[in-house]
N, C-alpha and C positions, 0 to 999 in steps of 0.2 A: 203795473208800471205804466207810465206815461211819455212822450216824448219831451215832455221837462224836466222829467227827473232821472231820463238816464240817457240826453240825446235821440238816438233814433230806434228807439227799441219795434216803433210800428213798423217800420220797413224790415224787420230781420222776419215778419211772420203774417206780411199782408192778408193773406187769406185766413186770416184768424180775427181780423180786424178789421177789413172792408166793410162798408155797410153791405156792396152789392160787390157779389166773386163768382168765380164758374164755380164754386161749392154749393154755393148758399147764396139765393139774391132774396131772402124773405127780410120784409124789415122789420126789426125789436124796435120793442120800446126800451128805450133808455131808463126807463125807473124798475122794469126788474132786474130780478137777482142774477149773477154775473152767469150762474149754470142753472137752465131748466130742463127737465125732464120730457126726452122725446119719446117718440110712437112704442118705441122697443123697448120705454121702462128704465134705460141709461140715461146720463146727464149730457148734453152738449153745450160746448160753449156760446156764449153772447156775441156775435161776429159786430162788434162796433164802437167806430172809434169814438163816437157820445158818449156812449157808458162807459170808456174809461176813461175818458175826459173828466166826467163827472164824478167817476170815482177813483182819483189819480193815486189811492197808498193801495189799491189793491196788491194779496199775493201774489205771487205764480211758483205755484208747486214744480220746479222745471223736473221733475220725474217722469210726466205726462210730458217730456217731447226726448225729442232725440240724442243724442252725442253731437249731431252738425249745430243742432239751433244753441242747445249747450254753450260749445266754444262761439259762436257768432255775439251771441249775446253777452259771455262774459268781455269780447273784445271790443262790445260797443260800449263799455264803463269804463269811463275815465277814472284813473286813483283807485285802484277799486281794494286797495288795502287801507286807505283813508275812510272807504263807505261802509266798511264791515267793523262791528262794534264786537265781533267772538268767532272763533274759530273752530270746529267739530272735524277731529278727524277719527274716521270709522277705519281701526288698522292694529297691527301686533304693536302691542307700545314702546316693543326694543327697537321697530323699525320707525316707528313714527318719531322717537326721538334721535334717531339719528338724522332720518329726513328736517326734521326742522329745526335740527343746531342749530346752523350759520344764521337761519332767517332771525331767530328768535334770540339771538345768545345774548346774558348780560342782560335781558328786557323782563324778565319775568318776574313780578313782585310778589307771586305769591303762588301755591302750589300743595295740594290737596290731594290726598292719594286714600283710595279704602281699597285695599288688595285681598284676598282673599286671606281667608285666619288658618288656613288647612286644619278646619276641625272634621272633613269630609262630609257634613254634613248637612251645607249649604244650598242643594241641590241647583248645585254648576252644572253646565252642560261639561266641562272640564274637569280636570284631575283635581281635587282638593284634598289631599291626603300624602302628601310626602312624608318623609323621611325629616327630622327638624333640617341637617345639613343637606337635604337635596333643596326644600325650599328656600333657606335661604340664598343658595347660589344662584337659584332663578331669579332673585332680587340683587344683586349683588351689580351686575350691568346697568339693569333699571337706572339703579337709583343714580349709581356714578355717572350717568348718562342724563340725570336731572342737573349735574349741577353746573355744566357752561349755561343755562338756561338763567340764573341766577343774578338776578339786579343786586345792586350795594344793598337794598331795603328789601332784599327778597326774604321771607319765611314760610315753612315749612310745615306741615301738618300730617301725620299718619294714624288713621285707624287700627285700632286693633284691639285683641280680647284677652282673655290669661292665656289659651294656649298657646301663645309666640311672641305675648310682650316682650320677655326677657329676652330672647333672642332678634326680635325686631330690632329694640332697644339698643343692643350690643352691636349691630352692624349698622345702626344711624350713628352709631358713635365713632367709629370706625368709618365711615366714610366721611360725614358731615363734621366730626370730629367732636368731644367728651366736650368741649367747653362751648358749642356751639349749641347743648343741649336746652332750655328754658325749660320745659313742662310736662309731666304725664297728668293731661287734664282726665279726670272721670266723669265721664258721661253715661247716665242714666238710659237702659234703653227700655226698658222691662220694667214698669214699678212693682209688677204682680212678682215677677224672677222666675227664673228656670225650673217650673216645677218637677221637671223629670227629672231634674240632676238631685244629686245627695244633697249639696249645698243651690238653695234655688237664686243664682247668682242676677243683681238687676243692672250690672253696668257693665261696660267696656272701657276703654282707653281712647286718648287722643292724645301723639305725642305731638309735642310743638319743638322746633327747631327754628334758630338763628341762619340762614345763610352767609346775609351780607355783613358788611362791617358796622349801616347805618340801618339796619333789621329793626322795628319795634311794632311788637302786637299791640294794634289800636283796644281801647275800651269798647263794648258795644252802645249805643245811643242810648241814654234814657234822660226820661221825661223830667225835665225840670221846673219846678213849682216856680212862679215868674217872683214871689214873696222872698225864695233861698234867701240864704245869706253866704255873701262871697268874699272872698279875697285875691290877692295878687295870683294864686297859686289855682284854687276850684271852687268849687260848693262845700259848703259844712255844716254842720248841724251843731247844736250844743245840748251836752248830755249832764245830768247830774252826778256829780261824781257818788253815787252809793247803789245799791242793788236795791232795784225794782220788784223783784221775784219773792211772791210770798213764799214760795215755798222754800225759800233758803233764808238765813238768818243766823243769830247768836247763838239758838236753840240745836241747830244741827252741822254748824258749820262757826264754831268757837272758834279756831285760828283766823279765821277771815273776818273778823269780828273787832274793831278796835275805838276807843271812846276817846271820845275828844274832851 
């Protein structure tokens, strides 16, 4: 960080930045790298204000200081919900989402969850092996608890596998409501599949849900030839109306078969 781009961030940690301090009065060179390695084989910091001058988007890992420099530094950022482009919180997600209803309600355009499948076999540090009705009522606050979070365009998304589709399934519906359902997408995770199982199974589930009233799942990007052919509406292609496939025909497939 630099003092242009977050006001006075050098004065919250002068002796880390001084060229000359009662720490440290050796001079760097401005052209190395920001941590060099001293006598005892650790890394120490570059005590100066040229080299981050010169390199004004540098990090700072603030785990390497304090709780004081911490709060100092977050109070020397202006807007500092405007300068953050995501937000990580590390916490029980029934409490996290009650902590940041109010901040967040109604903004949230979209929301992604992969929760445990309780096949216990996951190697969680945690229980994965309920009871079908004990896990679902672990889920049951959750999720009612996602939904003041919800923009008019907000949609929804949950993982999961055979062992708790149907019952995932039935309590999205029941909270998010039956007609708010859109999709259980399949997704491949396995192409080789389960070989220890009887059935060596190669996908899972993604269900997709509507929250808001103006909700729509975008297409994902693809690459379009600049030559397409377009109209009011998209791209299109033009097909011949008859079957391409040698291997079907008059000879094996008579009903499908008709002469002009």
């Amino acid at each position: 960080m630099n003092r242009e781009n977050s006001g006075q961030p050098l004065s919250l940690f002068p002796d880390k930045t001084d060229d000359t301090n009662k720490h440290d009065t050796t001079s760097h060179d401005i052209t190395s790298p920001p941590l060099q390695k001293g006598d005892s084989g650790g890394f120490v910091f570059i005590r100066s204000i040229e080299y981050l001058k010169a390199h004004p988007y540098l990090m700072a890992d603030t785990a390497l200081f304090d709780a004081a420099f911490k709060y100092a530094l977050l109070a020397a950022l202006d807007n500092l919900d405007d300068s953050l482009d995501g937000l990580l919180i590390h916490s029980d997600n029934f409490q996290a989402l009650n902590l940041l209803q109010e901040r967040y309600r109604e903004q949230v355009k979209c929301i992604y969850i992969d929760p445990p499948y309780n096949t216990g076999g996951d190697g969680f540090t945690y229980k994965d092996r309920y009871q079908h009705s004990s896990w679902l009522s672990m889920f049951v606050d959750r999720l009612a608890g996602i939904v003041p979070f919800a923009s008019k365009s907000a949609v929804f998304f949950a993982s999961i596998d055979d062992n708790e589709v149907t019952n995932r399934r039935g309590l999205l519906d029941k909270i998010f409501g039956s007609e708010s359902f859109e999709s259980q997408i399949i997704v491949q995770s396995n192409k080789r599949g389960q070989t220890y199982q009887a059935i060596a199974k190669t996908h899972e589930y993604v269900l997709a849900y509507n929250l808001g009233p103006n909700a729509e799942i975008f297409e994902l990007l693809k690459d379009v030839p600049a030559n397409s052919l377009k109209d009011e509406n998209s791209v299109y292609e033009l097909w011949e109306l008859r079957n391409r496939n040698p291997k079907f025909g008059k000879h094996n497939r008579p009903n499908l078969y008709y002469s002009i």
